[in-house]
N, C-alpha and C positions, 0 to 999 in steps of 0.2 A: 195236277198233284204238285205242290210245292215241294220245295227240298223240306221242312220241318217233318213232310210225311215221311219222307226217306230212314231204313234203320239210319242210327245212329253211328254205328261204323261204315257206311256209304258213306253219309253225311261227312263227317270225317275227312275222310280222303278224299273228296271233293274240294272243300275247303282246302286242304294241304295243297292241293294243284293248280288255290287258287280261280277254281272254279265256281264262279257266283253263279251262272243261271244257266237255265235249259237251253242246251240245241231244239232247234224244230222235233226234229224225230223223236228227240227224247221224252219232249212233251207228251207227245199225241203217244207214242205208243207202248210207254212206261206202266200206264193206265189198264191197258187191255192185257199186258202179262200180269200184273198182279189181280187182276179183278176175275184171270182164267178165260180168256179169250184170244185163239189161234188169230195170227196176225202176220200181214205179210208187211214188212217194213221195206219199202222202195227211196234210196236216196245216192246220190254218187258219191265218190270217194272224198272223204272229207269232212262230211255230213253228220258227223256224231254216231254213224250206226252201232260198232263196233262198244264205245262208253252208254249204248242206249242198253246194247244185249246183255251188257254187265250188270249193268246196275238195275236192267228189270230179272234176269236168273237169281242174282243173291237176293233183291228183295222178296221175290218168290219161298226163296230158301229159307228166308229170316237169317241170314248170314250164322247160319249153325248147323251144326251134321244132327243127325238124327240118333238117340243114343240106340244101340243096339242094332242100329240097320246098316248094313253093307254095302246093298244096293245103291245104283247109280238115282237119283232122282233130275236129275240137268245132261240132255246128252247134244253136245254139238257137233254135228258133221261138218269139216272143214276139207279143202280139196287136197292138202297135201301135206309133208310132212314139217314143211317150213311153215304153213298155215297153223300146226298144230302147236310149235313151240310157239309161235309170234302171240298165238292167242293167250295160250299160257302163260307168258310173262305177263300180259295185261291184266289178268285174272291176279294173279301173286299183285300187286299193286293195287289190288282190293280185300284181299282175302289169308294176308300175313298175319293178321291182328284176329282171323277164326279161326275155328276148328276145323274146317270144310275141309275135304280133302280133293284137290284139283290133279286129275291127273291125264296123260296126256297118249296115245296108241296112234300109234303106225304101220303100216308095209315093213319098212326098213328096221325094224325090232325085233326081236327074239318074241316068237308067237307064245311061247311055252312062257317064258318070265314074264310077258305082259297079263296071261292068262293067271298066273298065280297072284300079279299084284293087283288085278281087277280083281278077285276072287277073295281078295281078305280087304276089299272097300274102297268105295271111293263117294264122294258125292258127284262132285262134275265131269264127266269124261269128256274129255275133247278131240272126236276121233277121226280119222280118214274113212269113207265108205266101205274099203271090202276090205279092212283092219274090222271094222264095226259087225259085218257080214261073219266072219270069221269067228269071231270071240263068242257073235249070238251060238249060231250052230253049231258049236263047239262045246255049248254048255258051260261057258264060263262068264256069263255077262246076266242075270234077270232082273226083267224090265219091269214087273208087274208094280215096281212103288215109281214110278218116273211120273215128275210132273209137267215136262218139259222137252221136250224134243226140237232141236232148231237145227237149222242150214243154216250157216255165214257165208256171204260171198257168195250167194246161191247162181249166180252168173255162171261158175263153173260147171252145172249140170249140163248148160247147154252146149257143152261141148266135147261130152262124152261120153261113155256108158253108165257114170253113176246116178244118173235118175232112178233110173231100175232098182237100183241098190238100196236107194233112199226109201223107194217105193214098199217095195218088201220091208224093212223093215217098222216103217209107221204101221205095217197092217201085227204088229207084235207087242204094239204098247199096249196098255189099261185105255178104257176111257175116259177116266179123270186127268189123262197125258193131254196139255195141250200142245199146239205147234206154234212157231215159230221161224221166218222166215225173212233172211236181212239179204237184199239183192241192192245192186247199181240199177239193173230192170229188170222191168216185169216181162220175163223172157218165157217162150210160151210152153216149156218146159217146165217151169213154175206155176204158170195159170193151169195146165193141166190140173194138177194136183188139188185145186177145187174140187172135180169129181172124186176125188180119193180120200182125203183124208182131211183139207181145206174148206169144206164146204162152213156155211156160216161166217168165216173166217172175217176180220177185218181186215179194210186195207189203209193203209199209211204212207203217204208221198212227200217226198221233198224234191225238191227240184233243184236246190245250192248247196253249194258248202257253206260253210262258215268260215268267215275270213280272219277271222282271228278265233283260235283252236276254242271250243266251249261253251267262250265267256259271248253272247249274247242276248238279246231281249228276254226281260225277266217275265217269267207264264202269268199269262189272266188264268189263274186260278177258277174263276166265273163260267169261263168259257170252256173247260177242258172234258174232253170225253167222257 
C-alpha cells in the first residue's frame, strides 16, 4: 500500500515530518490492519512499530469518530502509566486535525472520573491491563462496536501477571474485533495466545531498525501483502 492510499490527514502529517517512505513493519503490516486481519507485528526498538500501530488504527478509523457512538472502537493495552501518556502524545500528533477522541486510563487515576469520562466517549482508549479490567466489570466501558484490540510493547506480558488480564478480556469483544500485537519478540507468552484468540493471525518480522528515523526504501507496491 503506498502513501496516496493513506487517509489524507495521515498523509499529511507524514509529509509534515518529512516522512517520504515506509519502514519495513510499516509496509508489510499496515495492509493486514486495514484489510481486518489479527497480526502479530515483531520488530526491535527502533523499527517504526509504534508510527506503524498509528497509522494502521486511524486508517482503520477513517480518522473520524462515529456520529452518535460513545463506544471505544481502537483499544491499546500498554504496560504502565508512562506507556500510556507517551502513547498518547504520539496519537495527538496524528489526530489534532479529527474529531477522534484519544483518551488515556490508568491505576494511578481517580477510578470514578475515569469511569465517567469513558462513559460519555471516546474512540481510542489507551489503557493499563487492570485499569481496562476494572472499567469492563464495573460497567463502564462496552466493547461490543470495537474493531481493534492491540497490545504495544507486548514484551511486557512476559513478565508479569497481565497476560491473564489481557486474556479475559479478548474473550469480551465482538467478532468483527480484530487483534493486534506489536512486540520486540515473539515471547512465548504472546505465541500462546494463538490458541486463544490469535489463531489465523498473521505474523510480521523485522529484524532492524532503521537508521535514519522513517525515511527509507520506498514500497514495491507489486509485491505487498
Amino acid at each position: 500500500m503506498s502513501f496516496k492510499k493513506l487517509h489524507p490527514i495521515i498523509k499529511n502529517v507524514l509529509e509534515s515530518k518529512n516522512i517520504l517512505s515506509y519502514a519495513p513493519i510499516q509496509k508489510k503490516i499496515i495492509p493486514f490492519i486495514k484489510s481486518g486481519s489479527s497480526v502479530y507485528g515483531i520488530g526491535p526498538k527502533g523499527s517504526g512499530k509504534t508510527t506503524a500501530l498509528i497509522m494502521g488504527v486511524l486508517q482503520k478509523l477513517k480518522c473520524e469518530a462515529v456520529e452518535d457512538e460513545d463506544s471505544p472502537r481502537a483499544i491499546i493495552v500498554v504496560k504502565d502509566k508512562q506507556a500510556t501518556w507517551d502513547l498518547a502524545e504520539r496519537f495527538e500528533e496524528f489526530t489534532k486535525h479529527t474529531n477522534l477522541r484519544v483518551y488515556k486510563a490508568y491505576q494511578e487515576f481517580d477510578l470514578e472520573k475515569q469511569r465517567e469520562q469513558v462513559y460519555h466517549g471516546v474512540d481510542i482508549l489507551i489503557v493499563t491491563p487492570k485499569r481496562l479490567n476494572k472499567l469492563y466489570y464495573q460497567n463502564s466501558l462496552h466493547m461490543g462496536e470495537m474493531l481493534l484490540f492491540c497490545v504495544y510493547d507486548a514484551d511486557f506480558l512476559n513478565r508479569n501477571e497481565y497476560h491473564n488480564d489481557v486474556l479475559r478480556m479478548s474473550e469480551s469483544v465482538s467478532s468483527k474485533c480484530k487483534f493486534v500485537i506489536m512486540s520486540e519478540t515473539y515471547n512465548k507468552k504472546i505465541a500462546n495466545y494463538q490458541e486463544a484468540f490469535m489463531y489465523n493471525s498473521a505474523y510480521v518480522e523485522v529484524k532492524k531498525a532503521i537508521e535514519i528515523p522513517e525515511v527509507i526504501i520506498e514500497p514495491n507496491t507489486d509485491s505487498e501483502a
